[in-house]
SERO-4910 file (N, C-alpha, C, O; in steps of 0.05 Angstrom, whole numbers):
BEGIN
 pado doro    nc1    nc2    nc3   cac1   cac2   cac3    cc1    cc2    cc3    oc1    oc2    oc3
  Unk    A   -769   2680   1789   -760   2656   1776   -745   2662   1750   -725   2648   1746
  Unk    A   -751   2686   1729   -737   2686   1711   -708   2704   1712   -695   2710   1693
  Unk    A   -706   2708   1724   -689   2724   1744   -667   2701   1747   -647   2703   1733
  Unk    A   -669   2683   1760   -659   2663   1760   -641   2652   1743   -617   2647   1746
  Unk    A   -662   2645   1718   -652   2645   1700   -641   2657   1680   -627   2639   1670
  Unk    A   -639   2676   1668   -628   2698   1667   -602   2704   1675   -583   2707   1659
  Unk    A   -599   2706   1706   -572   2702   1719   -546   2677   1709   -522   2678   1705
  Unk    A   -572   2651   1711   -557   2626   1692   -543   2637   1667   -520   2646   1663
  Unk    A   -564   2633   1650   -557   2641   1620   -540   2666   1623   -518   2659   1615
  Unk    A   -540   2689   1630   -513   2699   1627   -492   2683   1627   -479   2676   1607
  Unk    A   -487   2677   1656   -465   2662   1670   -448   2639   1654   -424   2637   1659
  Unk    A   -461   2623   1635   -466   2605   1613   -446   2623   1590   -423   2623   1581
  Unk    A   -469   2637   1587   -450   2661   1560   -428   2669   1573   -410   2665   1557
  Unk    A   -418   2682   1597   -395   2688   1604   -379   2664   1602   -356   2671   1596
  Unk    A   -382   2634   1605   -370   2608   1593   -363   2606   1576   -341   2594   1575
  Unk    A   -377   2615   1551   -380   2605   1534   -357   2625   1520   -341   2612   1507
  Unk    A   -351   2657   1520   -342   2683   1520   -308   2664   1531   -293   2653   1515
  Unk    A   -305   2666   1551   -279   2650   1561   -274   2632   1548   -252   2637   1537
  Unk    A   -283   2609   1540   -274   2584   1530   -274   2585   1502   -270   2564   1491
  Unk    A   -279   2604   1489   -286   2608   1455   -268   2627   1445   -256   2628   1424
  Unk    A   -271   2643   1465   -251   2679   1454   -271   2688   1431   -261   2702   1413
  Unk    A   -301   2681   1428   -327   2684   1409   -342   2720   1417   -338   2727   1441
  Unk    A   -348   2727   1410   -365   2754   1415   -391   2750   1411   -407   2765   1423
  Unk    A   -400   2730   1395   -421   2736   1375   -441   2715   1394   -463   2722   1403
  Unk    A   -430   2691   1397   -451   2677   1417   -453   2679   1446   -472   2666   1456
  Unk    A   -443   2687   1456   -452   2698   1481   -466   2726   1473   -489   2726   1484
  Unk    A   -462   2750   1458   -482   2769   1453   -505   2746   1442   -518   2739   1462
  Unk    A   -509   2739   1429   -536   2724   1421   -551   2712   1446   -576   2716   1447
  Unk    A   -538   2698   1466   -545   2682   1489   -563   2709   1507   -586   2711   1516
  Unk    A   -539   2725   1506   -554   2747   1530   -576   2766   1512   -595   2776   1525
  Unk    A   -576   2770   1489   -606   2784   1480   -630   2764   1473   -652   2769   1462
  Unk    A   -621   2739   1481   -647   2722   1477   -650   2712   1505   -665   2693   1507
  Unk    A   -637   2721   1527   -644   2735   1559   -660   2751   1563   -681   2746   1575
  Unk    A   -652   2778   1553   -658   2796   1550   -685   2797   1548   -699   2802   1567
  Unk    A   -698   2790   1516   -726   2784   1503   -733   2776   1516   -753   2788   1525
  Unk    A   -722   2746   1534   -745   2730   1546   -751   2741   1577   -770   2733   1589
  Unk    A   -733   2761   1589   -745   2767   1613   -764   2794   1615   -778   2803   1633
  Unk    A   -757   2803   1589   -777   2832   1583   -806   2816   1578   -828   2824   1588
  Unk    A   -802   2791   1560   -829   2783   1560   -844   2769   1585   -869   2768   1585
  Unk    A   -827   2757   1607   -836   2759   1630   -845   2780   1639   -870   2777   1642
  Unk    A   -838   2804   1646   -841   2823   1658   -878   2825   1642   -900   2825   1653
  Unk    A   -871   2827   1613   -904   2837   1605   -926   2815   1617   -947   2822   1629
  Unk    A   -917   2787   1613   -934   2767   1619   -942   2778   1656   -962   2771   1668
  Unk    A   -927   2790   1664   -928   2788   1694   -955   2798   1697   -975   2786   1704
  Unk    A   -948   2831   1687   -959   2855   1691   -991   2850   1679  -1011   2856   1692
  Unk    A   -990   2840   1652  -1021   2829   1646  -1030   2807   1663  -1054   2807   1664
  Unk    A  -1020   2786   1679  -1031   2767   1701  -1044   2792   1718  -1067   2794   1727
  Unk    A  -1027   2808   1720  -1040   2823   1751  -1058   2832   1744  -1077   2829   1759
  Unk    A  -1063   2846   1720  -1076   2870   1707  -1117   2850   1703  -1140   2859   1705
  Unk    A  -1105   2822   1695  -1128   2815   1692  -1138   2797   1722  -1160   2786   1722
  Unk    A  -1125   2796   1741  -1130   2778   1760  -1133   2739   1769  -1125   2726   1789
  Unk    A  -1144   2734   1750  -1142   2699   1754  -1129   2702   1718  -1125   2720   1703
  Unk    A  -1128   2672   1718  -1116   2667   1700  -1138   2649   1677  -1128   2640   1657
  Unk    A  -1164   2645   1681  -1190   2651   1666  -1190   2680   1645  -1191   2684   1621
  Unk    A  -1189   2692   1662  -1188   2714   1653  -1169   2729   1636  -1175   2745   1618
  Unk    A  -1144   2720   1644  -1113   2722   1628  -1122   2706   1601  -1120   2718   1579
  Unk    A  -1129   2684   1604  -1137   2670   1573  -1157   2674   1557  -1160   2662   1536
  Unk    A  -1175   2694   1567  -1188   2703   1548  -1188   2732   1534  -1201   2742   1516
  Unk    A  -1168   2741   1552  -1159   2770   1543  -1150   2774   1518  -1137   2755   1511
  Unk    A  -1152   2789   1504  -1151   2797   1476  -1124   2826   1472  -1126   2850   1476
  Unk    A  -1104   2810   1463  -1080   2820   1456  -1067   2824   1431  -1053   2808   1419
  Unk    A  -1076   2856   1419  -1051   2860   1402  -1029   2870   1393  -1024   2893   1401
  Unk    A  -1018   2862   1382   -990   2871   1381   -983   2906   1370   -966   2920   1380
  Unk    A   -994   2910   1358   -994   2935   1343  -1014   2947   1340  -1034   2933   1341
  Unk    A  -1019   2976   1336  -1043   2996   1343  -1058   2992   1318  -1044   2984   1299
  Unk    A  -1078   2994   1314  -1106   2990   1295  -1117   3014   1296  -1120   3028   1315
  Unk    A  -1122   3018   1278  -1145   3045   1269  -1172   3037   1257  -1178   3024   1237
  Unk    A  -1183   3047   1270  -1218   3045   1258  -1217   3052   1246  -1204   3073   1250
  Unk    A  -1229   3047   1208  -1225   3064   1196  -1264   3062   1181  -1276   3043   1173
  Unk    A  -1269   3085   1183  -1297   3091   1179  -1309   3103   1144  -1333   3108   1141
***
């Protein structure tokens, strides 16, 4: 599905690239593609990783490494 879109939103930015003679918003269009299908891909891989989606919502996610510090 995000694939899909993705394909859109390029396609959009290549519009937008033609009808502007712009660089800057179509690069913006396609790295906030970009972001959002990499963050699909993670969202995917943690669905699978945890199995139902109970489980997906209670999973405990963070962003950056932690150190115990004793």
């Amino acid at each position: 599905m995000n694939t899909a879109a993705c394909v859109g939103r390029v396609f959009y930015a290549y519009r937008i690239f033609i009808l502007s003679n712009s660089q800057s918003v179509p690069a913006f269009v396609i790295c906030t593609c970009s972001i959002s299908s990499v963050a699909a891909i993670i969202t995917g891989v943690y669905f699978l990783q945890a199995g139902s989606i109970t489980k997906l919502n209670n999973r405990k996610v963070s962003i950056g490494q932690t150190r115990n510090e004793r």
